[in-house]
VEXZALO-9691 format. One record per residue (C-alpha): z, y, x; residue in one letter. Coordinates in steps of 0.25 Angstrom, whole numbers. Layout:
<rs>
+-------+-------+-------+------+
!    pz !    py !    px ! resn !
+-------+-------+-------+------+
!     Z !     Y !     X !    A !
...
+-------+-------+-------+------+
</rs>
This chain:
<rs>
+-------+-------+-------+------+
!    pz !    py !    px ! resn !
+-------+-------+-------+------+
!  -288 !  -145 !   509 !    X !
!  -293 !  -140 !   523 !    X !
!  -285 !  -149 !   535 !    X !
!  -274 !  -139 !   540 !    X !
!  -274 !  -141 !   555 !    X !
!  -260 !  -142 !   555 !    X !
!  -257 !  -153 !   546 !    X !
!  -265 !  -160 !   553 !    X !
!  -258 !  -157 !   567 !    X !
!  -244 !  -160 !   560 !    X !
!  -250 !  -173 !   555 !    X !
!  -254 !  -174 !   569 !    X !
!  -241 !  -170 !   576 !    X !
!  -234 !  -180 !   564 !    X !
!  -242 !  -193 !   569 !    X !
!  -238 !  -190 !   583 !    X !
!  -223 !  -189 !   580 !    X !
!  -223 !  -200 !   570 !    X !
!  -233 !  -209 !   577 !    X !
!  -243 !  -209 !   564 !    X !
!  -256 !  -217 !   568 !    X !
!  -265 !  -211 !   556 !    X !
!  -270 !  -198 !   552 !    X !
!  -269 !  -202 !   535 !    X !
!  -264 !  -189 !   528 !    X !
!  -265 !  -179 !   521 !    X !
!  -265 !  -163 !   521 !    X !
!  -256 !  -159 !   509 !    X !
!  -253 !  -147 !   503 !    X !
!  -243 !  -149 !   489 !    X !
!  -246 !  -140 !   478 !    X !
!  -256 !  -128 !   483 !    X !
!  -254 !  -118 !   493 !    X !
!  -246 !  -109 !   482 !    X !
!  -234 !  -120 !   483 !    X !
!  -236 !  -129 !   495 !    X !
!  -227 !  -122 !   503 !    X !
!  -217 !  -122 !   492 !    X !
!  -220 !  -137 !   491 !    X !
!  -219 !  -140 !   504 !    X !
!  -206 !  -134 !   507 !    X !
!  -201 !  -145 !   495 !    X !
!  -206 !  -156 !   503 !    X !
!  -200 !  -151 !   516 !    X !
!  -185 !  -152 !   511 !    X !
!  -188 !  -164 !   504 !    X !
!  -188 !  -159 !   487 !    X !
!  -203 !  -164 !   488 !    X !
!  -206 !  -179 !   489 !    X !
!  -217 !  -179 !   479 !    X !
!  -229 !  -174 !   475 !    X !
!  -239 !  -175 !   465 !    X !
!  -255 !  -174 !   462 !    X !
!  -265 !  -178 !   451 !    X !
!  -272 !  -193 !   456 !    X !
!  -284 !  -186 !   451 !    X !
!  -286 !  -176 !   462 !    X !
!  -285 !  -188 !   471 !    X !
!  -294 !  -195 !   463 !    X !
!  -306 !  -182 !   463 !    X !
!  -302 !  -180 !   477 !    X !
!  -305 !  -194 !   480 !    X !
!  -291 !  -194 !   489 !    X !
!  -285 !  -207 !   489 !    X !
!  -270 !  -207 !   483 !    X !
!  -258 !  -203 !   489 !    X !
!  -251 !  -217 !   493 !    X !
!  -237 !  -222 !   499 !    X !
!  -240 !  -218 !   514 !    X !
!  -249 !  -206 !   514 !    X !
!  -245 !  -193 !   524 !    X !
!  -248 !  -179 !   519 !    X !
!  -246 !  -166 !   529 !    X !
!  -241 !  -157 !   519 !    X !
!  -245 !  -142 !   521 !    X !
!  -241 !  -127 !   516 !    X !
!  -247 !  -119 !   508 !    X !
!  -253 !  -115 !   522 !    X !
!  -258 !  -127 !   526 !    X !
!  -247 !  -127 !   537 !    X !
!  -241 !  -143 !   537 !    X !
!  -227 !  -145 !   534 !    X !
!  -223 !  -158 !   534 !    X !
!  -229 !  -173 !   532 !    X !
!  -225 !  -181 !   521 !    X !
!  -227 !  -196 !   518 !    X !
!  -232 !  -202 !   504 !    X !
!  -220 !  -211 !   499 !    X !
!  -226 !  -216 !   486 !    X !
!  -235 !  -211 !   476 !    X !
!  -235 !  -213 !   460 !    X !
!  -243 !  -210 !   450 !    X !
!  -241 !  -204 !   436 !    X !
!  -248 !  -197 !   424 !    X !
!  -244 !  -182 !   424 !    X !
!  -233 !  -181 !   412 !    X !
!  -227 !  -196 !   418 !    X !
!  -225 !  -192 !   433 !    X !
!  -210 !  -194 !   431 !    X !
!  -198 !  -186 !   436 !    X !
!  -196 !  -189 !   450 !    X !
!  -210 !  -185 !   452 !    X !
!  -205 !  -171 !   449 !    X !
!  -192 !  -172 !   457 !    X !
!  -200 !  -176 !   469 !    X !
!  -208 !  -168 !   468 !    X !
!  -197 !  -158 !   471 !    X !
!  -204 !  -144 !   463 !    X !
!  -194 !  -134 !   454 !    X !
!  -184 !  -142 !   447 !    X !
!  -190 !  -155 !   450 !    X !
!  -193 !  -158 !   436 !    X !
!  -201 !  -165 !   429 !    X !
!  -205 !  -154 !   420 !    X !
!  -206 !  -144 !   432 !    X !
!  -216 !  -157 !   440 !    X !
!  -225 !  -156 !   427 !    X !
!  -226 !  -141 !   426 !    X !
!  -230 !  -139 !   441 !    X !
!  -239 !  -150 !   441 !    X !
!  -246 !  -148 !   428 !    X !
!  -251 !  -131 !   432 !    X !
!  -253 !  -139 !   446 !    X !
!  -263 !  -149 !   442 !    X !
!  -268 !  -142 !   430 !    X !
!  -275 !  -133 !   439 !    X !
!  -284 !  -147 !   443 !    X !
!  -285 !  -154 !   432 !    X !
!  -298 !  -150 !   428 !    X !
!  -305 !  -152 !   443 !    X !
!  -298 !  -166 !   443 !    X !
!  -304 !  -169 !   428 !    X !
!  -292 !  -172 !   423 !    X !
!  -289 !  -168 !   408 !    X !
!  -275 !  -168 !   404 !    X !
!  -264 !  -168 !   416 !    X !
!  -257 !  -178 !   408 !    X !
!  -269 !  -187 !   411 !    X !
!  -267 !  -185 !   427 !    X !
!  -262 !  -195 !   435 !    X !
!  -252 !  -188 !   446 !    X !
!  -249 !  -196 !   461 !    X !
!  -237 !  -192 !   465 !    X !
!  -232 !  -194 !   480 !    X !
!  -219 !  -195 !   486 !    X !
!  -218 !  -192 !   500 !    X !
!  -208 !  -189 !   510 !    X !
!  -211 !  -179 !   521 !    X !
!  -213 !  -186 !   536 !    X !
!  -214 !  -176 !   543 !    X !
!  -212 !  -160 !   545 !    X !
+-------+-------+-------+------+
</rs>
């Protein structure tokens, strides 16, 4: 993803208020332009403290995992930042075991399990082949809880 100037003056404008001494983050945008913004204003009122990718696109990526401490600047669909969040935890499950409370905080439709599977499965589907994977099932998901620091 190209660096959006802006998220990285809120980054900027967020270590000066907040006294941050490091510049380790990231630039994210959940889901894809087409529900980023609908994903975003989740996050901004608080139903969405989770989120959830396949460890094999870290792994082909070569991007180290998400871990307990990690910042991202969270953008729109425009690139436009909206708020920072803060890594709380992390956990790692096979697709058909991420539990309940993965779905809940992750805070989409109902916040159903059921709901959680069919979004992500037509989501990641649509990389299984570039990430060499051949069954969802098989896929490992990383799923972190975050709060937001910062809007």
């Amino acid at each position: 993803m190209e660096v959006a100037k802006e998220a990285v003056e809120f980054w900027n404008k967020f270590k000066i208020e907040k006294s941050i001494d490091h510049d380790n983050y990231n630039i994210s945008m959940f889901g894809g332009p087409d529900i980023a913004d609908e994903l975003c204003a989740l996050i901004l009122v608080g139903d969405k403290t989770a989120g959830s990718s396949l460890v094999k696109d870290f792994e082909v990526s070569g991007d180290p995992l998400p871990k307990e401490g990690d910042f991202h600047v969270v953008i729109d669909s425009q690139k436009e930042p909206v708020c920072i969040i803060k890594t709380l935890k992390t956990e790692v499950n096979k697709f058909y075991d991420v539990p309940e409370s993965v779905a809940f905080a992750e805070g989409e439709g109902d916040k159903s399990l059921a709901h959680w599977q069919n979004v992500h499965e037509d989501f990641f589907t649509f990389f299984l082949e570039e990430l060499g994977i051949e069954q969802l099932e098989d896929a490992d998901v990383i799923t972190e809880h975050f709060e937001v620091i910062y809007k």
